[in-house]
MISERO-96839 format. One record per residue (C-alpha): y, x negated, z negated. Coordinates in pm, whole numbers, plus 32768, in hexadecimal, padded with zeros to 4 digits. Layout:
MISERO-96839
YXZ/...
END
This chain:
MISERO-96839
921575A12177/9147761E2098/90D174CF1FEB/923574821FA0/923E75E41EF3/912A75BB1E18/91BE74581DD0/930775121D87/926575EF1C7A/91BD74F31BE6/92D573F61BCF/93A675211B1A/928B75711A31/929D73D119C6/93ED7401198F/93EB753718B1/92D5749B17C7/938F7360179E/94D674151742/93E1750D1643/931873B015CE/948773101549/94DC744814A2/93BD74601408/93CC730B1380/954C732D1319/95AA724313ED/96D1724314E1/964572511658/96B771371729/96F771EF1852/973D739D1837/968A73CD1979/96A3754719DA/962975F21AEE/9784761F1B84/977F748B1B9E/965B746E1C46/961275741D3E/95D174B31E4A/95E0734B1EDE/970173E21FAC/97D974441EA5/98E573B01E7D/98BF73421CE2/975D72A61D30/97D7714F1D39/98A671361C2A/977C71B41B2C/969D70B41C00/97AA6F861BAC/97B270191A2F/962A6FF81A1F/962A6EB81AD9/97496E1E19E6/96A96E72189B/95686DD31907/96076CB41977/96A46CA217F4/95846D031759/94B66BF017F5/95B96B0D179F/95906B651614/94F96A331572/93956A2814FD/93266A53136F/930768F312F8/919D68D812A4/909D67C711E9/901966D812E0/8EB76703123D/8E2968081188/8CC8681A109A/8B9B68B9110C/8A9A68F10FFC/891E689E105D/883F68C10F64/888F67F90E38/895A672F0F0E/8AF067590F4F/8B4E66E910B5/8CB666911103/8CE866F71294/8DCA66DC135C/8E8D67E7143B/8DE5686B156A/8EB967E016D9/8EB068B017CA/8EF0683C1914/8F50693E1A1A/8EF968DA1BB8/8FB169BB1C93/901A69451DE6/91406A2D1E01/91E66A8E1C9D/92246C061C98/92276D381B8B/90CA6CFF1B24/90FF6B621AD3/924D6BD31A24/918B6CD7195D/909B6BC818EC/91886A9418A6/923E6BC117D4/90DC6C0C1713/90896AC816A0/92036A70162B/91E36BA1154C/907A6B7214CA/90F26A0D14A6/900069571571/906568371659/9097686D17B0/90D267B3190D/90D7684F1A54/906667851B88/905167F91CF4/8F23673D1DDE/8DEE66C41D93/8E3F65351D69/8F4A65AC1C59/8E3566451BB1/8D4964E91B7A/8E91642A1B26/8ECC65341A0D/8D8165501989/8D8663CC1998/8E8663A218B0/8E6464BC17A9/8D31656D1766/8D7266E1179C/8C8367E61733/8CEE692B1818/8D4B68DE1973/8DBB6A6D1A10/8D7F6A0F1B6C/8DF76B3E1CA4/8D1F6BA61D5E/8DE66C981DF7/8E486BBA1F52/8D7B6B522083/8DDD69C92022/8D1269E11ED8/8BE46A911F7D/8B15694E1F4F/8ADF69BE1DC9/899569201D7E/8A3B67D31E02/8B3A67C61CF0/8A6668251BD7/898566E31C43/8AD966261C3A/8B2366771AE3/89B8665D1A64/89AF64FA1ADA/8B0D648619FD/8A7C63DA18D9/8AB464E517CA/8AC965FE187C/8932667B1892/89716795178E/8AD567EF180E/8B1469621827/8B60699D19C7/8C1E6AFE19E6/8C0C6B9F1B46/8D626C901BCD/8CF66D741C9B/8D806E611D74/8DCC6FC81CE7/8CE270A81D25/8D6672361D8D/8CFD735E1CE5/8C5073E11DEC/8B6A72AA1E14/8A3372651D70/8A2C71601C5C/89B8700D1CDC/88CE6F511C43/89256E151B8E/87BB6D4E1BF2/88876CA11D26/89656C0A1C61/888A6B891B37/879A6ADF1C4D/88BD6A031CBE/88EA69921B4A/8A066A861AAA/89B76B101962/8A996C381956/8B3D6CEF1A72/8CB16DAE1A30/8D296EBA1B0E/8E836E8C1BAB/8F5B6F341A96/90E46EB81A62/90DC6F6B1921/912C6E27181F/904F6F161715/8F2D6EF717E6/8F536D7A1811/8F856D2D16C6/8E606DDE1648/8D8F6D3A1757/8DF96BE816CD/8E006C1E1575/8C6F6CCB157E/8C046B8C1644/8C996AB31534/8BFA6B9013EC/8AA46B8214B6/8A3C6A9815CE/8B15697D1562/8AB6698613F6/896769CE1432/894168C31517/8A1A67B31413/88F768481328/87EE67CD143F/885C66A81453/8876662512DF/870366B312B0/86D565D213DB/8756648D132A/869D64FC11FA/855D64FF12A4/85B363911370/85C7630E11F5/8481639A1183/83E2632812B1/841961BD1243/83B1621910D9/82B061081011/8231624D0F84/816563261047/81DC648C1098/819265BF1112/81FC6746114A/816A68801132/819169C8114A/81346AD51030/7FD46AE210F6/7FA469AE10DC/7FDD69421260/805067CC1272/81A067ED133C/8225665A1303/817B651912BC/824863DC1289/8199627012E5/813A62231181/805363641199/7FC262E612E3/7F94618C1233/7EDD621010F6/7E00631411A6/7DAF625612F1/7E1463E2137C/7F2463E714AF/8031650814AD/7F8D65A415B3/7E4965BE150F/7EB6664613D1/80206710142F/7FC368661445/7E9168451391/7E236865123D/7E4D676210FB/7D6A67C81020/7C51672C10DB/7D1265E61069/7CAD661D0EED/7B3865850E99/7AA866670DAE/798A658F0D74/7A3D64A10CBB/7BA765830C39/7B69661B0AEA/7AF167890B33/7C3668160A9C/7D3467760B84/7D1868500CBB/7D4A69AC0BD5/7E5568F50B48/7F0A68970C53/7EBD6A020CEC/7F4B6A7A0BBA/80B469E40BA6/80EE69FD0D12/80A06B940D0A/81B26B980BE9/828E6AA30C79/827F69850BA9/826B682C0BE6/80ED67540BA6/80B9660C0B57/7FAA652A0B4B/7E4E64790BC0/7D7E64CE0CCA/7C6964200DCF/7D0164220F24/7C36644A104A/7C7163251140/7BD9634A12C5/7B1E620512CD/7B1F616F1173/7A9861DD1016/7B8C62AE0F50/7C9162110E73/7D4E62DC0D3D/7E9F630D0D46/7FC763960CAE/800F65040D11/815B65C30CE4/81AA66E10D95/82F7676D0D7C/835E68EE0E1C/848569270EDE/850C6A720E5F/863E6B280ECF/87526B490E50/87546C930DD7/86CC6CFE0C84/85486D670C63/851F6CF90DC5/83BD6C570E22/83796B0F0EBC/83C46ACB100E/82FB695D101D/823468770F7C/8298670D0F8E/813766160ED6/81A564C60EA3/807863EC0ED1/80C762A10E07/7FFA61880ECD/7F0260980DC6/7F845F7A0E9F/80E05FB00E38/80875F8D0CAC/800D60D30C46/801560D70AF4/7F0A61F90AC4/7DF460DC0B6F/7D4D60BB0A4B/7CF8623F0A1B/7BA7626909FD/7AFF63E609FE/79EF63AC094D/7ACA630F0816/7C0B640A0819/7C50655808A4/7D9565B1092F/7E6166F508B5/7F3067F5099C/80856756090A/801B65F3099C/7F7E65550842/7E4D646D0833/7D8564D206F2/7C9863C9066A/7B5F63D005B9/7B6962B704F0/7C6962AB03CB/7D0561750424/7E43618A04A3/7E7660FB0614/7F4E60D6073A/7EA261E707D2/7EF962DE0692/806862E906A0/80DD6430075B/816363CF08C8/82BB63C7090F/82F863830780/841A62510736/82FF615E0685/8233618F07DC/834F615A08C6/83A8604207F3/825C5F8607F6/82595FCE093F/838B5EDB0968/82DA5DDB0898/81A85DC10968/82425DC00AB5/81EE5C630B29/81575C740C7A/80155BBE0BD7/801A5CD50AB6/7FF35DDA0C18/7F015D000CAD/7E275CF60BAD/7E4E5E850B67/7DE05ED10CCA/7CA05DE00C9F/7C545E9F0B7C/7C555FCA0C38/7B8F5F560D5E/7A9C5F1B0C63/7A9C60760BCE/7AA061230D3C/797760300DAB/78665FDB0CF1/77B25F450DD5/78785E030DCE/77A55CCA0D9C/77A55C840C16/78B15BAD0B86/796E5BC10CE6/7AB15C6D0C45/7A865B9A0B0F/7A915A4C0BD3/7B9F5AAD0CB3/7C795B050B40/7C1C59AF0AC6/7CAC59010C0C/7DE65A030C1D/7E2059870AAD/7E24582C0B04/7FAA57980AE9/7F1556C40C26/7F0A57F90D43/7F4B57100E81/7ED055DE0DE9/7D5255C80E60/7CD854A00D7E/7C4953710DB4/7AFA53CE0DE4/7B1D54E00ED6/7BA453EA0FCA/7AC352E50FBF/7983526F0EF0/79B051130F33/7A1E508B0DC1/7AEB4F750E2D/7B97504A0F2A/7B8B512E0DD9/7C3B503C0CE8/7D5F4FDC0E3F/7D9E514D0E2A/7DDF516B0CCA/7E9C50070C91/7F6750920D99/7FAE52120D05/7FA751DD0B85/7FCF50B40A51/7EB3504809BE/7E6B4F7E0886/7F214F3D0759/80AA4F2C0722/810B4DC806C3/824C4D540616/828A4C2406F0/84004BCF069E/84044A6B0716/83D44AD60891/85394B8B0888/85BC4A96099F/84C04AB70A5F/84FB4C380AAD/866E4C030A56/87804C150B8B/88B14BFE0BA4/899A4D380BC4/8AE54CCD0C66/8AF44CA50DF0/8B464B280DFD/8C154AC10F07/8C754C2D0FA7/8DB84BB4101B/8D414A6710C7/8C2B4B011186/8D0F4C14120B/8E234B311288/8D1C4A351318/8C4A4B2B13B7/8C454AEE1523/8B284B9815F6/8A7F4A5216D4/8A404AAB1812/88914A9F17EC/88CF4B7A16C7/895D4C7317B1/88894C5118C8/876D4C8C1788/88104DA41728/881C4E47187F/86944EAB1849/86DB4F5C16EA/8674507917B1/8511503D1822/83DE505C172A/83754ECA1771/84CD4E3B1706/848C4CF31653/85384CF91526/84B94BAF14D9/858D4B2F15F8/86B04BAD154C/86654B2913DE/866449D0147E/879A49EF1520/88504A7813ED/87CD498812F0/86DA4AA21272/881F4B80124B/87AC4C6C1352/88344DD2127C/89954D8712E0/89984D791451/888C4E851495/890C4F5B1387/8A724F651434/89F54FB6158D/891A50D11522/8A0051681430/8B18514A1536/8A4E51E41628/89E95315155F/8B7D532E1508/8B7852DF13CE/8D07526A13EE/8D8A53BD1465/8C98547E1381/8CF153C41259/8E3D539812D2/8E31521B126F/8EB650F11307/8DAE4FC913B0/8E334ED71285/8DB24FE8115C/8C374FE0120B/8C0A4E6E1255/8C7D4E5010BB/8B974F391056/8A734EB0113B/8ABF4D5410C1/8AB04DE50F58/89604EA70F69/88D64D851036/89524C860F23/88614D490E35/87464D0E0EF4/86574BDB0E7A/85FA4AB80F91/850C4A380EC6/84334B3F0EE0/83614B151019/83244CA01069/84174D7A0F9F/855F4CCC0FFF/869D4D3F1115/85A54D061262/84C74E0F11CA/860E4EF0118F/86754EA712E7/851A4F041383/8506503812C2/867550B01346/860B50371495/84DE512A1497/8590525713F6/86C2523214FB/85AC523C15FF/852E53A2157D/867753F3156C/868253D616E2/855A54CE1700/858D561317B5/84E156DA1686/85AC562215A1/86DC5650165C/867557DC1640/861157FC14CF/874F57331443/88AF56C71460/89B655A21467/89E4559612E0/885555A212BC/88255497138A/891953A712F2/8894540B115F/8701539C120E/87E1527F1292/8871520A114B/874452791094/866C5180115A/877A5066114C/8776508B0FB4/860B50E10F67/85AE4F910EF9/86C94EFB0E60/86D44E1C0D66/85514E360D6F/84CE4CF50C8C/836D4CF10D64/828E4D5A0C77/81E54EC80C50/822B4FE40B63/80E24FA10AC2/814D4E490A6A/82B04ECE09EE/82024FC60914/80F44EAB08B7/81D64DC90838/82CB4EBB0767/83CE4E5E0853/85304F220802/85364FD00934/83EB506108FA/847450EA07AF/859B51700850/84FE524F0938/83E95290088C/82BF51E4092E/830A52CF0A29/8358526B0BA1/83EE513F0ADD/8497508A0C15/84BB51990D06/85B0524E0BF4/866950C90BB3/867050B00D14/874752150D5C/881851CE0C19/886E50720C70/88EF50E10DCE/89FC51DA0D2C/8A5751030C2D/8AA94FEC0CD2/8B4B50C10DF6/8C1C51B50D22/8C1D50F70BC0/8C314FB60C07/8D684E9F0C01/8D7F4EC20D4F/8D4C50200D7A/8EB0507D0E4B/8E624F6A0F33/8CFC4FB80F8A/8CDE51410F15/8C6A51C81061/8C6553360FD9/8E0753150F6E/8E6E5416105D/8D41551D1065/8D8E56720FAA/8CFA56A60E50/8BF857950EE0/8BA456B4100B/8B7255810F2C/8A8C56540E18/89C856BD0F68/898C55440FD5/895354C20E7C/882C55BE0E54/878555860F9F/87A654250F71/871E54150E2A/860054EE0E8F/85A9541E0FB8/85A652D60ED5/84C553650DE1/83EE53FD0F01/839752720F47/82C552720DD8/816F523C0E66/80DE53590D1F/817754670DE1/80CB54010F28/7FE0550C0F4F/80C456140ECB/81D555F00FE0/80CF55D510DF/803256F41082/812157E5107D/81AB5755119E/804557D1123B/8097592C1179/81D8595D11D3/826158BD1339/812558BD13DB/810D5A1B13CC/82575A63144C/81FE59A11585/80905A2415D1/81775B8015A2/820C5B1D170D/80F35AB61805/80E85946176A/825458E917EA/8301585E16D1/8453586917B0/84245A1E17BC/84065A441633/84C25B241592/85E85A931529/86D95A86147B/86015A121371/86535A3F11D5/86B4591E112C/855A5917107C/84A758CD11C6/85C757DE124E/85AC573210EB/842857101109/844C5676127A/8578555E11EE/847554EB10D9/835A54D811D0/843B541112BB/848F52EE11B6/832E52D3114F/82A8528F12DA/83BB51CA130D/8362511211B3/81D750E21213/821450E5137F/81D14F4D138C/80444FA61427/80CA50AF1513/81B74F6615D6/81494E9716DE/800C4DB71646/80F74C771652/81FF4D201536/80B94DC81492/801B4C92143B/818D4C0F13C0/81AB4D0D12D1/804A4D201258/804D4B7B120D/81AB4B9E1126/81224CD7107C/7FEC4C361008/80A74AEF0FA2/819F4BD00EDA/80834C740E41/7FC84B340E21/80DB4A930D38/80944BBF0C55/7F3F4BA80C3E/7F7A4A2B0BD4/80594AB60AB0/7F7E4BAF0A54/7E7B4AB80A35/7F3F49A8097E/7FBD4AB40853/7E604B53086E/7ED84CB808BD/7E1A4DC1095E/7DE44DB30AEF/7EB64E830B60/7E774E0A0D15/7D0A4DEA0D3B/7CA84D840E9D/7E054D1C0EEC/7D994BB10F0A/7CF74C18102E/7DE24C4F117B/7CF74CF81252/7C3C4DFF114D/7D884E4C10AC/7E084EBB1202/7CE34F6B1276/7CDB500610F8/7E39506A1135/7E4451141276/7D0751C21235/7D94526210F1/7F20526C110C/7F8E520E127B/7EB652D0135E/7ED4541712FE/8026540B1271/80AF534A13B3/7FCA544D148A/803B559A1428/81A755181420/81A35469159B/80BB55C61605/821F56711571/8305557B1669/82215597178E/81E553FE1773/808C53F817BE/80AA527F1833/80D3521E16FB/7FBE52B9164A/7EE751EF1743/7FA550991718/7F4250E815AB/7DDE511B15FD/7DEB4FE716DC/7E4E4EEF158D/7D554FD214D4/7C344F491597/7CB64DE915A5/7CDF4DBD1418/7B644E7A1403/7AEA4D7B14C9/7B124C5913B5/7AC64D33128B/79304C8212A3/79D94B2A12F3/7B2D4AFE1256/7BB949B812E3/7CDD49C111FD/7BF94991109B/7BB848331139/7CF447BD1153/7DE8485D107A/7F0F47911125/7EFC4897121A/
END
């Protein structure tokens, strides 16, 4: 009895403030509760002015909410950030006065609410909206298990920095204060009495929102900030006003050879090599950073196992944003020489460099090095003389001036060789020191002699242009059954395609061409009909010349045989796609066409006009690619054998490139340069994964997948010594006779030799694998994971070796 009357009191007390509170405010009271209404629960008025307070709540939560921005901007620094509006999601297994007072909070501080009532709710809300307040009550037995549902919402993808809100039961005034340590162990990061009051909710939520939410939004940019240094070219680093490193990115741990734990929480100044920094630069620096300002310039960096390099120093404070504040950080930029630092050259002993980043020099010449950094005639000779040679050669130069001690003339040599035009072409004599194997080389690589006006040989490198008799090999073109049983083997390495020129009256392109391009799906790809390819096969293989004995449609035919069969390849499978394939496809069908069986050194010998077209510069290799589009998209019979009719305009510009490229990869003066950089480039990539080629990291750019298509045509071009001994010896007998009848000519008009050693079978093979095939062939079949191959090669290696002291052919040159 007497906790009901001190209830009583109190409950009449409530009522007389509220009643004082609206007067006060000049408003009209809702309810004119008096003491004569509510006496006691027994009287009989008590449930009419309970209905009364119970109906105007109901309407007042039924008021709508203030229409609000979705987002709202957060300044950070220099930086404006548009947010959006804090959800709030509300778990309560049984909705009451306290849920009600919340829902009605956050509809009038205009935040976004849900309400949900067990525990699998909660994951399918968080799920599908990320909320960041979730008021969970902890008021019930059923929700005792606290520290589970915090776990729950931590592990929602999103939801690690998510403010957790703890109900808890009202505490009496006559009980001690409990302390809040229970419930931040099981993961809340607030607690809220029990309090109806909508007041007291609302400020709850809207003090979470102005501090832990933004706060942690704050966090969380500065987070993605830092992720972005981190993969930074330039190195970086943090420190406080004492000086104590508190970040490093991974260009820092690059440049110094220092990890982030050795140097985070340590010192930076041990970084700075006084030895060889002009004596001014660490009062300088001391200097500026006291007042605030920002440094620039060149200093000696310590490295932990290597010989100090200079770099380019800034430092930049991070001040506050109020007026006449002091720093709060540093943040040194440490520019690394390998990325082109164009303050390599400094020199201490030559220039000294001022507080305000300056280099003053002693002589009165003016110089690179004199114009003040950061002025617009250095940043824009910096633009001229950013060639990646122009920054190779700056770091040698300053490899020189860091270490003495270098062998005389090393750094000059190594500039002479970087200067070269020729940087993955080794020379002649760095291969071999056998002059005739010398003079093969370069007959091979490069013209020699005089250019000759020889106009009365126009017929002999003359051809026709027009495919003769399209339409009568197309209707009569009826596969034999030996041809298909021939063509049944196009997929094995030993296929005979000897076989097949017989049986096709040395028109071999047309039947092999179809199957392989079919197969690859050239038809649905293209989106052309059976007809369109045989016409253009027929055309392109039209334009090849019987008469010559090497460079006619059976060598065309073996080279698309070989490429299809890399094609097949796992790694190849891996590193490209369908419209790749069919451009090496096409590529190796029309390498060689319309080729008149002579050399470009005989072309550019003998003035020839397609030497002066192109320049004297991959002479055939360029007619060969021009010819193929011409007489495919230019030609008279262009809509009936225009394979690339139906490709988009972007497609078709992407084929016509690669193809192109591939074709002119074939021009034996590039050799070395596509195998070398193939070395540089691809080879890496796979050494990068355990020496799987099938595990590299792909996808690759379309540099690298470029680089592999024009290594692919030129195996499949020299791949004759890599095939069974029985085609090897084949190929190696036309190639000389081919090159034979040039010699002859050569020798009739008296022009310069331009095959040395090619009258010999044996030494020109054994010549030609040493210094093209092997390691060419090698590295590329090493790439595939075709190590048979590389000894088959091997195998015909030794056999042609063996007659290079007895040459059986110089006796009888029938054979």
């Amino acid at each position: 009895r007497s906790f009901k009357l001190s209830y009583y009191n109190e409950y009449k007390s409530y009522l007389r403030n509220v009643q004082c509170a609206c007067i006060v405010m000049g408003c009209t009271a809702s309810v004119h509760a008096t003491e004569n209404q509510c006496k006691d629960p027994k009287h009989k008025d008590y449930d009419d002015t309970i209905r009364i307070i119970t109906e105007q709540s109901k309407k007042e939560n039924e008021e709508p909410a203030p229409k609000l921005p979705e987002r709202r901007e957060i300044k950070f620094g220099p930086v404006r950030i548009s947010q959006e509006l804090s959800r709030v999601l509300l778990v309560f297994p049984v909705e009451d006065g306290q849920s009600e007072a919340f829902m009605w909070a956050c509809r009038k501080g205009g935040f976004m609410c849900s309400i949900v009532n067990t525990q699998e709710q909660v994951l399918e809300a968080l799920e599908k909206r990320k909320h960041h307040i979730v008021v969970i009550d902890m008021r019930l037995p059923v929700n005792s298990t606290g520290e589970q549902i915090c776990k729950k919402i931590r592990s929602v993808c999103g939801h690690q920095n998510t403010v957790l809100l703890a109900v808890s039961p009202a505490i009496p005034r006559w009980c001690e204060e409990l302390s809040v340590v229970p419930y931040l162990e099981m993961g809340f990061n607030r607690r809220f009495l029990e309090n109806h009051d909508r007041g007291a909710c609302l400020n709850e939520i809207v003090m979470i929102d102005s501090n832990e939410i933004r706060s942690n939004f704050k966090l969380s940019l500065a987070y993605t900030l830092l992720q972005l240094i981190d993969e930074s070219k330039d190195s970086v680093d943090i420190t406080d006003t004492d000086g104590i490193c508190t970040y490093v990115n991974q260009a820092f741990e690059k440049l110094t050879g220092f990890t982030k734990a050795e140097i985070v929480g340590n010192s930076t100044k041990a970084l700075i090599n006084e030895e060889k920094t002009c004596r001014d630069v660490p009062e300088s620096m001391r200097r500026s950073m006291d007042e605030g300002r920002h440094w620039e310039g060149v200093i000696y960096n310590n490295r932990k196992s290597a010989e100090p390099v200079p770099v380019d120093l800034k430092i930049f404070p991070v001040l506050e944003d109020t007026p006449h504040s002091g720093a709060l950080y540093f943040v040194t930029l440490r520019q690394d020489p390998s990325s082109g630092c164009k303050y390599c050259s400094y020199k201490s002993n030559s220039s000294r460099r001022m507080s305000n980043g300056r280099i003053r020099t002693e002589s009165s010449n003016t110089s690179i090095n004199s114009i003040p950094l950061g002025s617009t005639t250095s940043r824009r000779l910096s633009k001229q003389i950013d060639a990646p040679i122009i920054k190779i050669l700056t770091m040698l130069r300053a490899i020189q001036d860091s270490a003495p001690s270098l062998p005389p003339n090393l750094i000059e040599n190594i500039t002479a060789m970087l200067r070269s035009s020729e940087l993955y072409n080794p020379g002649s004599n760095s291969l071999t020191e056998d002059p005739e194997a010398i003079g093969f080389m370069d007959g091979l690589m490069e013209g020699r002699g005089t250019r000759l006006s020889i106009s009365g040989d126009a017929a002999l490198l003359s051809h026709r242009e027009s495919a003769v008799g399209i339409g009568n090999a197309i209707t009569s073109h009826v596969v034999p059954e030996e041809v298909k049983a021939n063509l049944s083997h196009r997929k094995e390495w030993s296929y005979d395609i000897f076989q097949l020129e017989r049986l096709t009256n040395r028109k071999p392109l047309l039947c092999i061409g179809f199957e392989i391009l079919v197969e690859f799906g050239i038809l649905n790809l293209f989106k052309i009909g059976e007809s369109t390819l045989k016409h253009w096969l027929t055309a392109i293989e039209s334009q090849y010349r019987p008469s010559n004995s090497y460079h006619n449609s059976t060598h065309a035919a073996d080279v698309l045989q070989a490429s299809a069969y890399y094609c097949r390849n796992k790694v190849m499978q891996k590193c490209l796609d369908a419209l790749d394939f069919l451009a090496l496809l096409i590529a190796s069908i029309c390498h060689d066409i319309d080729h008149p069986g002579r050399t470009n050194a005989f072309l550019c010998n003998v003035n020839h006009k397609l030497a002066t077209l192109y320049n004297d510069s991959a002479v055939l290799e360029s007619h060969h690619a021009a010819h193929t589009f011409k007489l495919t998209c230019q030609g008279e019979q262009s809509k009936t054998i225009n394979i690339f009719q139906n490709l988009s305009s972007d497609v078709f510009k992407m084929m016509r490139k690669s193809i192109i490229s591939m074709i002119l990869a074939t021009d034996m003066t590039q050799h070395f340069d596509h195998y070398n950089k193939f070395l540089a480039v691809i080879k890496p990539l796979n050494d990068t994964e355990q020496g799987d080629p099938a595990s590299m990291g792909f996808p690759l750019n379309p540099d690298h997948k470029s680089l592999i298509l024009r290594m692919a045509i030129k195996c499949s071009d020299i791949s004759n010594q890599s095939r069974p001994q029985v085609l090897a010896k084949e190929w190696a007998h036309r190639i000389v006779l081919e090159y034979r009848e040039q010699i002859s000519e050569e020798r009739r008009k008296e022009l310069p030799p331009s095959l040395p050693s090619f009258d010999d079978i044996p030494k020109s093979q054994v010549y030609f694998i040493h210094i093209f095939a092997n390691d060419l062939l090698g590295a590329f079949y090493e790439f595939l994971e075709m190590d048979n191959l590389i000894e088959t090669m091997k195998q015909t290696f030794d056999y042609w070796d063996s007659f290079t002291d007895t040459n059986p052919y110089l006796d009888d040159p029938d054979k």
